[in-house]
C-alpha beads as a LAMMPS data file, in Angstrom:
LAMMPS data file: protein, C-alpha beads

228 atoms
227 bonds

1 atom types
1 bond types

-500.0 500.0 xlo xhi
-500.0 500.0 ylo yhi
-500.0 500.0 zlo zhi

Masses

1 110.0

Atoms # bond

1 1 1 -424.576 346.202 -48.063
2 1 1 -424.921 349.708 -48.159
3 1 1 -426.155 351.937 -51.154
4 1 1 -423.664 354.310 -53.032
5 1 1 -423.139 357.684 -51.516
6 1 1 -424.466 360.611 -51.970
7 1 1 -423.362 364.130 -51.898
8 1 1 -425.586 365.679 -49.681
9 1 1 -424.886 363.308 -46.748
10 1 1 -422.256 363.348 -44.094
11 1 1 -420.726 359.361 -43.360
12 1 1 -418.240 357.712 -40.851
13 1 1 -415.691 354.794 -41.812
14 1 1 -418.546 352.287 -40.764
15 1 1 -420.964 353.603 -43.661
16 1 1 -418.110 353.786 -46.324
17 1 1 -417.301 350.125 -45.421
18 1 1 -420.608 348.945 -46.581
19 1 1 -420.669 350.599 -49.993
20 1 1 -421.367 348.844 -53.055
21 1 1 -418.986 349.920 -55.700
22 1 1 -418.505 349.145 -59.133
23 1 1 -414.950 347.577 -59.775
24 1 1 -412.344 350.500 -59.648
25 1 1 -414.671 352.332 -58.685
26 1 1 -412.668 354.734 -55.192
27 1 1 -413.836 356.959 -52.759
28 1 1 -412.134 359.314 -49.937
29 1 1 -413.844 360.558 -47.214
30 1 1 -412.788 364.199 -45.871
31 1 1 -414.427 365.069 -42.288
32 1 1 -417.657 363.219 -43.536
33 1 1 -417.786 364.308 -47.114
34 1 1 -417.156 362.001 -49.951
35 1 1 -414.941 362.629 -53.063
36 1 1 -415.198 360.250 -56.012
37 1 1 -411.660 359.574 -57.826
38 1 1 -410.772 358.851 -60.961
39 1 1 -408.463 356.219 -62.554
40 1 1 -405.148 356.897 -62.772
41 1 1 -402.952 357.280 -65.836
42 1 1 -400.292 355.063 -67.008
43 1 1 -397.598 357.408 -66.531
44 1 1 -399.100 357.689 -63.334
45 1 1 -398.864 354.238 -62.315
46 1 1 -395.271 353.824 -64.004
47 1 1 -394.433 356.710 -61.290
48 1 1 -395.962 354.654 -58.825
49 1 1 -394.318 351.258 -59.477
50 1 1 -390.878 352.655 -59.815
51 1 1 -391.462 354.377 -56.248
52 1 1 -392.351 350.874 -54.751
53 1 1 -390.068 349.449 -56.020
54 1 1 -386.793 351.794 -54.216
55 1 1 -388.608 351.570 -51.376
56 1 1 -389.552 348.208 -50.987
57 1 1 -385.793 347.358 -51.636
58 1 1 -384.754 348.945 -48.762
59 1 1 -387.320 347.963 -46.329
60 1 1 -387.259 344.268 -46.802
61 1 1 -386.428 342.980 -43.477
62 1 1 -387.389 346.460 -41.947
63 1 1 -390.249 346.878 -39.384
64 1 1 -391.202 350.054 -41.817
65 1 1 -393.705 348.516 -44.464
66 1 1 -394.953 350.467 -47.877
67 1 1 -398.247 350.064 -49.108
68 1 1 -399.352 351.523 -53.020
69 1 1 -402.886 352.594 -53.254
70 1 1 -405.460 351.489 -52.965
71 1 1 -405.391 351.327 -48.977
72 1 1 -407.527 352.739 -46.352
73 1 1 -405.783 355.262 -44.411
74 1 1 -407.962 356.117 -41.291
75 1 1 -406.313 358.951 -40.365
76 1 1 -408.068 360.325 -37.088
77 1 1 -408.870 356.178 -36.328
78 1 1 -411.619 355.418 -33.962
79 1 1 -412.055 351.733 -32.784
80 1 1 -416.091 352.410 -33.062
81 1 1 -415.575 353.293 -36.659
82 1 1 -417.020 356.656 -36.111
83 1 1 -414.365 358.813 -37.708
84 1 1 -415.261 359.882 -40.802
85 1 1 -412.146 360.624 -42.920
86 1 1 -410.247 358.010 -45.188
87 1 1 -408.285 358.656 -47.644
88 1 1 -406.038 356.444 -50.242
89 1 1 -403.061 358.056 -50.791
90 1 1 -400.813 356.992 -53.849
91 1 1 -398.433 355.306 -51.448
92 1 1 -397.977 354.922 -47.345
93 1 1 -395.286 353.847 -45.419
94 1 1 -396.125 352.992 -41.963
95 1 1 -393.938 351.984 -39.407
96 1 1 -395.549 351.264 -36.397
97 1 1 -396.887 347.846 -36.154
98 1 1 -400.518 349.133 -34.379
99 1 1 -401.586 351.008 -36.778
100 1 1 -401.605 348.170 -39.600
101 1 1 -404.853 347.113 -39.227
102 1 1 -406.376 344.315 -41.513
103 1 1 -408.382 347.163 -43.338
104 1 1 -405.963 349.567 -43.552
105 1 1 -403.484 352.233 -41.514
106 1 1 -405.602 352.987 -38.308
107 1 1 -404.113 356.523 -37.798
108 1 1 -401.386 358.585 -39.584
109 1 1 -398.850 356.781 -41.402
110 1 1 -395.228 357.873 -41.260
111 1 1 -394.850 358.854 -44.858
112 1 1 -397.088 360.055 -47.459
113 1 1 -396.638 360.359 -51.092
114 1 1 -399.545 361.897 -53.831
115 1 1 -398.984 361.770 -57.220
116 1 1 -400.396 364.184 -59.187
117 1 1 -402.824 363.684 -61.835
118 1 1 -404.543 366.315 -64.200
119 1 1 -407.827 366.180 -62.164
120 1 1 -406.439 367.332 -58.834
121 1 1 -406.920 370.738 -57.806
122 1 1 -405.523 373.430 -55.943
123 1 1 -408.177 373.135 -53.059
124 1 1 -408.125 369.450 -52.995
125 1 1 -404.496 369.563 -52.535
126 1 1 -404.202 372.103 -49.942
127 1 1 -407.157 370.105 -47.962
128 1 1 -404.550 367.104 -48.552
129 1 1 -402.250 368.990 -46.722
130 1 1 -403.970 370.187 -43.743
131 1 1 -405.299 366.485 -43.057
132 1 1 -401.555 365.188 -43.419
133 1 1 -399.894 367.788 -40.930
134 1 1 -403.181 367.883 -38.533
135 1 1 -403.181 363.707 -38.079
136 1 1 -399.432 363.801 -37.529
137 1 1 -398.082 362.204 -40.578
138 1 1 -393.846 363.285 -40.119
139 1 1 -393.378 363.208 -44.371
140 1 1 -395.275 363.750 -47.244
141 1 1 -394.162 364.207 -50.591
142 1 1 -396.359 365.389 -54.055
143 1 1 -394.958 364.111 -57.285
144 1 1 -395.430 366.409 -60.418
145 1 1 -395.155 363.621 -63.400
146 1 1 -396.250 367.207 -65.799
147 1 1 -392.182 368.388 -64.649
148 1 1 -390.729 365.708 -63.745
149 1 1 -390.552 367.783 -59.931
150 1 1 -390.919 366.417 -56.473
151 1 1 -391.962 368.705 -53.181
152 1 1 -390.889 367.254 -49.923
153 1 1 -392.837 368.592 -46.947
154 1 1 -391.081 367.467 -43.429
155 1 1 -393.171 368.129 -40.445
156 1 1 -391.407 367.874 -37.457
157 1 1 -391.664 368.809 -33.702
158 1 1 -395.441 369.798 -33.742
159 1 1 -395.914 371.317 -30.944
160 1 1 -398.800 370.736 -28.119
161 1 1 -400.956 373.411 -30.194
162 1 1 -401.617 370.986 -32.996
163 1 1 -402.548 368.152 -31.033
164 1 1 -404.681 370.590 -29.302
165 1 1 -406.153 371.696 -32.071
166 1 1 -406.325 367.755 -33.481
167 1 1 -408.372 366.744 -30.798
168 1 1 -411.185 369.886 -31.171
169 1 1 -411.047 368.744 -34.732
170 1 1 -412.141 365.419 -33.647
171 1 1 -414.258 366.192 -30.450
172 1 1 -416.160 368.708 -33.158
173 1 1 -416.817 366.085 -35.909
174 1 1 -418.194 363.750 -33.491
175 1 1 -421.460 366.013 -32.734
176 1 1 -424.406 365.505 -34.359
177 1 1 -424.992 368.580 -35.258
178 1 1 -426.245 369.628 -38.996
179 1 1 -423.602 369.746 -41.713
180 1 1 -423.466 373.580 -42.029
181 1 1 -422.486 373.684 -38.306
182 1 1 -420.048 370.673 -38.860
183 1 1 -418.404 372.758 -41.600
184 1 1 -418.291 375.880 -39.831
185 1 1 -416.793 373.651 -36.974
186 1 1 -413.989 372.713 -39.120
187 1 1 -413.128 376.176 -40.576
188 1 1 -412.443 377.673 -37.166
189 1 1 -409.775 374.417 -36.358
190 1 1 -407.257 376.181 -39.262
191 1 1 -403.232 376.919 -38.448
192 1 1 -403.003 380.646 -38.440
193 1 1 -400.342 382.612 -40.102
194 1 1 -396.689 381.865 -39.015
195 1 1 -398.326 378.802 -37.009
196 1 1 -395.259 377.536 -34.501
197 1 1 -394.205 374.017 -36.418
198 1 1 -390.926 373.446 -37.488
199 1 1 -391.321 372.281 -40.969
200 1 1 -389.441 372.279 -44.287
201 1 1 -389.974 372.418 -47.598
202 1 1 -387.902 370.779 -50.254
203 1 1 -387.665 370.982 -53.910
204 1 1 -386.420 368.384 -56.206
205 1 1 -386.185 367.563 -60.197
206 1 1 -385.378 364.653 -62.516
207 1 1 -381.240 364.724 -61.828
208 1 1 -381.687 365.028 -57.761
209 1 1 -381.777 361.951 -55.244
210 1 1 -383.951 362.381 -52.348
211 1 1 -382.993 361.803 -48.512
212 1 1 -385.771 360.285 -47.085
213 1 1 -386.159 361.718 -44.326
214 1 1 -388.279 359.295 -42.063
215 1 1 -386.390 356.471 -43.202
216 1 1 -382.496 357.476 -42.753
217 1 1 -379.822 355.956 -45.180
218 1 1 -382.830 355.273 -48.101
219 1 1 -382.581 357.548 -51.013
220 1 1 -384.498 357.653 -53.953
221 1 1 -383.180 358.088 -57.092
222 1 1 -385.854 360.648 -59.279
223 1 1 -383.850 359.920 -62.743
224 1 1 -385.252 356.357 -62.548
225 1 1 -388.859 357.369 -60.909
226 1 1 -389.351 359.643 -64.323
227 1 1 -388.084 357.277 -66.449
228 1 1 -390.242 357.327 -69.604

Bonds

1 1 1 2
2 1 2 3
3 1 3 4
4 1 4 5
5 1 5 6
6 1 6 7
7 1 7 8
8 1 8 9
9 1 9 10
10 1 10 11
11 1 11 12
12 1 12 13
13 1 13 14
14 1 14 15
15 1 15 16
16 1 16 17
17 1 17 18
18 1 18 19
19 1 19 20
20 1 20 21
21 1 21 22
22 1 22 23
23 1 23 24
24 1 24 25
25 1 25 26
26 1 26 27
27 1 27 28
28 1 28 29
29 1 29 30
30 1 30 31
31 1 31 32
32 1 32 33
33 1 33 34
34 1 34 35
35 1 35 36
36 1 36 37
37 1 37 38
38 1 38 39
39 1 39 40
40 1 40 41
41 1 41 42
42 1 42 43
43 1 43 44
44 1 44 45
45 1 45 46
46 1 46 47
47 1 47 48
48 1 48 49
49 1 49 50
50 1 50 51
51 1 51 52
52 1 52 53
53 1 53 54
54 1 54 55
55 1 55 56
56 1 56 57
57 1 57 58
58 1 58 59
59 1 59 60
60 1 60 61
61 1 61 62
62 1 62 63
63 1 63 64
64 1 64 65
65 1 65 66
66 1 66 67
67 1 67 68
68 1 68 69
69 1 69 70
70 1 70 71
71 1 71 72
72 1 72 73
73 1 73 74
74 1 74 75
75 1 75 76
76 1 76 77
77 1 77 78
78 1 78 79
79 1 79 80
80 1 80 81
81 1 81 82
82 1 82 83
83 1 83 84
84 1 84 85
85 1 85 86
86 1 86 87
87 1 87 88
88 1 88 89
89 1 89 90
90 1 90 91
91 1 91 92
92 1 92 93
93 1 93 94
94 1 94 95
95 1 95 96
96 1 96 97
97 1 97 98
98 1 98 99
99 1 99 100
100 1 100 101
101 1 101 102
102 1 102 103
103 1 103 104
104 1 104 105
105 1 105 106
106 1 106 107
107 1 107 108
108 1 108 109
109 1 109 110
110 1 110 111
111 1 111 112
112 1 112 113
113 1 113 114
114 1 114 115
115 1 115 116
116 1 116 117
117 1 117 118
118 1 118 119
119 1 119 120
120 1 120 121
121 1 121 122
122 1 122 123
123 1 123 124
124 1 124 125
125 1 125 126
126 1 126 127
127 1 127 128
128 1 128 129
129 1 129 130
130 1 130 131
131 1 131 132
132 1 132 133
133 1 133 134
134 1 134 135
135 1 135 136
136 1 136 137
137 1 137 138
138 1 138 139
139 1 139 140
140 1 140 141
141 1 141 142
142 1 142 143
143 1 143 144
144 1 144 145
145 1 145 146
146 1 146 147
147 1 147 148
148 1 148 149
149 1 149 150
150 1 150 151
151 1 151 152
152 1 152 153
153 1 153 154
154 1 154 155
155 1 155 156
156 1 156 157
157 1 157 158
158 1 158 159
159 1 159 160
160 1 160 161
161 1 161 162
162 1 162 163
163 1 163 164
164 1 164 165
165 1 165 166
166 1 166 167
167 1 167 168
168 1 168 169
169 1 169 170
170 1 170 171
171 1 171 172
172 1 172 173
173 1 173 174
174 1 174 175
175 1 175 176
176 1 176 177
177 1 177 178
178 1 178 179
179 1 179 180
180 1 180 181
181 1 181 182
182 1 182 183
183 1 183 184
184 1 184 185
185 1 185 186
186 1 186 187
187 1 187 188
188 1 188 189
189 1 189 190
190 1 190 191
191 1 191 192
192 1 192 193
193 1 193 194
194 1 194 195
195 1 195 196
196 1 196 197
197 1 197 198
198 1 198 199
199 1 199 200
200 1 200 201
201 1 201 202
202 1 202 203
203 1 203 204
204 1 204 205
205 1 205 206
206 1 206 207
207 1 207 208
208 1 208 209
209 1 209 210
210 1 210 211
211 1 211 212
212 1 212 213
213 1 213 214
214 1 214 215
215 1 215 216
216 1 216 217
217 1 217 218
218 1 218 219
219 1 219 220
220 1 220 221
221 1 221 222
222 1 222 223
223 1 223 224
224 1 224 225
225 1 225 226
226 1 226 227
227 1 227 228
């Protein structure tokens, strides 16, 4: 077994496997770095559980399956276990049968949905979001349990520049070069201003029920999600 991590080394999905971690103790990976996380909170989980729950409902008997954290979700997924980003979103709902892999999603699941908790940060979030779009996950949603609120990001019709741009991303992380160059690397693969997705942004609050988009005819009703 492999010792814990440390921050001044870069790892791949066939390192993190091998860690020995204290129970509940969670790690991501993002592009070789690793990010300790912290338990969540009860409201938190209610959130969580309630979410499940309307989901699960509807996609009994479905091929689309929902997964809560935690779960590995290898989002750039290489069969040599070299890529070196996992993350465990809140929840996943992944609908094509190849990428449900008996450690995890190999790849980018259909839907993704964060729930936000005090420690999260602006930066972490917004790296959240450029993995999501850049791996080709079509939904992702961030619940705000602080106002009750829900943002709905739909990313649809990505055009050949992302997948470009996806595939530099990988091609660069997969030199051997030192970590300052792997960084740098990563910086220049960034969408530019008024980038040419089609996307949407949708806001929601405690009285609203939510189209999911990825999953047509499910809705989710927030009044019960927030339930105290």
């Amino acid at each position: 077994m492999g010792a814990l991590p440390k921050e001044d080394q870069w790892f791949t999905y066939a390192d993190y496997k091998e860690w020995e971690l204290a129970e509940g103790e969670r790690y991501e990976l993002i592009y070789g770095e690793a990010y300790a996380m912290s338990a969540p909170s009860l409201r938190h989980q209610a959130i969580l559980t309630e979410l499940i729950s309307q989901f699960h409902n509807y996609l009994r008997g479905k091929p689309c399956k929902v997964y809560p954290a935690p779960c590995d979700v290898r989002l750039f997924y290489d069969a040599d276990e070299s890529d070196d980003t996992v993350v465990q979103p809140d929840i996943v709902v992944i609908c094509d049968e190849k990428k449900r892999g008996p450690e995890g999603c190999r790849g980018a699941p259909d839907l993704v949905i964060e729930i936000l908790s005090p420690t999260n940060t602006a930066i972490e979030m917004q790296k959240k979001f450029d993995l999501y779009l850049r791996s080709g996950v079509r939904e992702y949603w961030v619940v705000n349990p602080e106002n009750n609120g829900l943002t709905v990001y739909n990313f649809q019709n990505i055009n050949r520049v992302v997948r470009k741009l996806q595939f530099l991303n990988n091609y660069l992380r997969k030199l051997h070069f030192c970590r300052a160059l792997a960084r740098k690397n990563a910086g220049l693969v960034r969408e530019p201003t008024g980038f040419p997705y089609k996307s949407s942004i949708d806001m929601y609050g405690n009285e609203d029920t939510v189209p999911v988009a990825t999953l047509p005819g499910l809705n989710i009703t927030l009044e019960q999600v927030f339930a105290e």
